[in-house]
C-alpha positions as CSV (number, residue, x, y, z in Angstrom):
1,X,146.5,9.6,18.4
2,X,144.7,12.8,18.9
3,X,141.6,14.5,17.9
4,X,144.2,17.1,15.9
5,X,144.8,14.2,13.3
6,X,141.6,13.9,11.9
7,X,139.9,17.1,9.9
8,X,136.2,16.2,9.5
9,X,133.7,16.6,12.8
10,X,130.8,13.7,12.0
11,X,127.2,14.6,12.8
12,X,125.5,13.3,16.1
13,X,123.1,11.5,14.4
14,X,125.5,10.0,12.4
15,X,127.1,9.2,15.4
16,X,124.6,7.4,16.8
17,X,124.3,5.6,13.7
18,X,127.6,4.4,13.7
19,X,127.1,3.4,17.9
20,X,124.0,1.1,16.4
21,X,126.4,-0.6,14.1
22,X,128.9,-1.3,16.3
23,X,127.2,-2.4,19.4
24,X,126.5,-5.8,18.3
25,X,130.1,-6.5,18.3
26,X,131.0,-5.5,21.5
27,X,134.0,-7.8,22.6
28,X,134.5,-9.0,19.0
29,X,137.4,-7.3,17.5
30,X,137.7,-9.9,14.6
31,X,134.1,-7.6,13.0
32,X,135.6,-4.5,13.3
33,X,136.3,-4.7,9.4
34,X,132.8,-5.1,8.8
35,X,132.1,-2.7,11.2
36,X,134.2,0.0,9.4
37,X,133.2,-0.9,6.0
38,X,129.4,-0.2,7.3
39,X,130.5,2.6,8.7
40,X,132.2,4.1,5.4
41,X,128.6,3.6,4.0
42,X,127.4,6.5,6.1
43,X,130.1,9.0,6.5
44,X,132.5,10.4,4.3
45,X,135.3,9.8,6.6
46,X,136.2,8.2,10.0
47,X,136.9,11.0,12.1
48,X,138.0,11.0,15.9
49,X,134.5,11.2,16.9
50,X,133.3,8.1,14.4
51,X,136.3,6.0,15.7
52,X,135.9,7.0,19.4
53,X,132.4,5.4,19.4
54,X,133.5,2.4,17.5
55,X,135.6,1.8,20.1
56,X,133.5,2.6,23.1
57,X,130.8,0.2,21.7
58,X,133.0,-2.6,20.3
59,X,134.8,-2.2,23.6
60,X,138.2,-1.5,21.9
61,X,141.2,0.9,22.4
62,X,141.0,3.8,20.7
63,X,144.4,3.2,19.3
64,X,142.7,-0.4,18.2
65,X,140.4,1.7,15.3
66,X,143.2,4.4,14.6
67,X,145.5,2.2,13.5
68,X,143.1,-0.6,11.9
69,X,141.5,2.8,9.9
70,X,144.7,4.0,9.0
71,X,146.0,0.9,7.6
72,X,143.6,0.5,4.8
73,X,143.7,2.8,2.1
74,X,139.9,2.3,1.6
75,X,139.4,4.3,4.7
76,X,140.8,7.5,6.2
77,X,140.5,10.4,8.3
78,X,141.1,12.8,6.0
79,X,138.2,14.1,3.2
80,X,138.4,13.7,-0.1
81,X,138.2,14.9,-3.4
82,X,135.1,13.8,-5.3
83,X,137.9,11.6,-7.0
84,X,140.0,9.5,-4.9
85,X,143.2,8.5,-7.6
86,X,145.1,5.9,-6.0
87,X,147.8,4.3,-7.1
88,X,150.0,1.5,-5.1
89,X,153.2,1.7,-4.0
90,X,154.1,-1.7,-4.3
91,X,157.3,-3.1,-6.8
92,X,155.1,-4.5,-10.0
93,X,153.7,-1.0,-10.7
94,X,156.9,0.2,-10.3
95,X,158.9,-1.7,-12.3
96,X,156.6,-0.7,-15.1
97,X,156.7,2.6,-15.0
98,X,154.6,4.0,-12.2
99,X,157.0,7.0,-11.5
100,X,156.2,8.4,-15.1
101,X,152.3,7.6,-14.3
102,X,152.3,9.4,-11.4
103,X,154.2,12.4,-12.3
104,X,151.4,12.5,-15.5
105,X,148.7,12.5,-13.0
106,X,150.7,15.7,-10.6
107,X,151.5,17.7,-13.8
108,X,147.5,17.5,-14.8
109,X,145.7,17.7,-11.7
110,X,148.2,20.2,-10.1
111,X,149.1,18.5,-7.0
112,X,151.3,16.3,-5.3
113,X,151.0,13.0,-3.8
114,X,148.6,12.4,-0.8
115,X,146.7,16.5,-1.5
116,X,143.8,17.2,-2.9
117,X,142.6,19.9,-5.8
118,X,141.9,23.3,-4.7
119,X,138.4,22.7,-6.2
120,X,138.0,19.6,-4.3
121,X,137.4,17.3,-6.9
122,X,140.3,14.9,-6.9
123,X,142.5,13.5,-4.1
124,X,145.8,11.9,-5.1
125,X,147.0,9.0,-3.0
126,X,149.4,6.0,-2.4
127,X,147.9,2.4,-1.2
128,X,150.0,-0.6,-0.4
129,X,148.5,-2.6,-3.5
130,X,145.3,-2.5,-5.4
131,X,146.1,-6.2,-6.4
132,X,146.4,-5.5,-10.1
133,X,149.5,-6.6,-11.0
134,X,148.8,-8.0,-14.5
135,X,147.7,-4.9,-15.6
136,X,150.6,-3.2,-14.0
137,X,150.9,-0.3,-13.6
138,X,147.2,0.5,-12.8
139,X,145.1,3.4,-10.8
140,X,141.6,3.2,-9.2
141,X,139.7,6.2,-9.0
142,X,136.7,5.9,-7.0
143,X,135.8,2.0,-7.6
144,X,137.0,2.6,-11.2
145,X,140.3,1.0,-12.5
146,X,142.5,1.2,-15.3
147,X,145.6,-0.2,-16.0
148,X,148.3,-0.9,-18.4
149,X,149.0,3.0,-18.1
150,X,151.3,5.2,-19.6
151,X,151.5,9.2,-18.9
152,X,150.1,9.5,-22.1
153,X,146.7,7.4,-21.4
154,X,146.5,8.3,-17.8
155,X,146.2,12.4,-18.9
156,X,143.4,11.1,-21.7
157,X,141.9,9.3,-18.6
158,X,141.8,12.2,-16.5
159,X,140.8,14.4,-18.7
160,X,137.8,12.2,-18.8
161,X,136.9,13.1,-15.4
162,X,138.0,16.7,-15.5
163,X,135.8,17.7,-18.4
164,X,132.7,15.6,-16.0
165,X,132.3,13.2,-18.8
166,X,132.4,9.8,-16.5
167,X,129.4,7.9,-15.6
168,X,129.6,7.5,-11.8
């Protein structure tokens, strides 16, 4: 891992923030979820810098934090849009009719999987599972989720957000 992989530079004070958060668990690894989710609360993302003082003050590799914040699709490195779309990748969703989903939510927000707008405003992304395979297949934006979509309903959906008509 390398400082090049991340594209956000995190404040100081933020950073020492983030060191006051984490320093209670120094030589706990099992708290570095809770650590991370606190984290998240503060900052937009967890850049090199945020997870370089996690691990210095949790006394973990840096490697440790890289790969635990990389794992999880509630966290990243990267920025955002103002609307993180996230849809699993996982067979359930798949099965019915995902692909179509997907290529619906491309077509109308002008991107591809894993970029974000031009404008900034939406982010398009994969996650292992959002657990909502009864309702298959499903997106979260933000902490919002809908499922049971077609391409048809997904475009109404975003066109929701697009025209700024969503409570957040």
């Amino acid at each position: 891992m390398t400082e090049s992989s991340y594209n956000y530079r995190t404040p100081a004070s933020k950073l020492v923030e983030i060191a006051k958060i984490a320093a209670p668990f120094r030589g706990k690894p099992d708290h570095l979820n809770y650590v991370a989710t606190e984290v998240k609360q503060i900052v937009p993302v967890l850049s090199y810098d945020v997870a370089r003082v996690i691990a210095r003050e949790m006394d973990l590799s840096l490697s440790q934090v890289y790969n635990y914040i990389t794992f999880y699709a509630m966290l990243s490195t990267k920025v955002h849009g103002k609307y993180t779309v996230r849809i699993c990748k996982s067979a359930p969703c798949h099965v019915n009719g995902a692909a179509e989903v997907i290529h619906a939510i491309e077509d109308q927000l002008g991107i591809k999987m894993g970029q974000t707008t031009e404008d900034g405003r939406f982010t398009l992304e994969y996650c292992p599972c959002l657990g909502l395979c009864d309702i298959a297949p499903a997106i979260m934006i933000n902490k919002k989720v809908y499922g049971n979509l077609t391409a048809e309903s997904v475009r109404e959906i975003l066109k929701i957000y697009i025209r700024g008509e969503i409570e957040e």
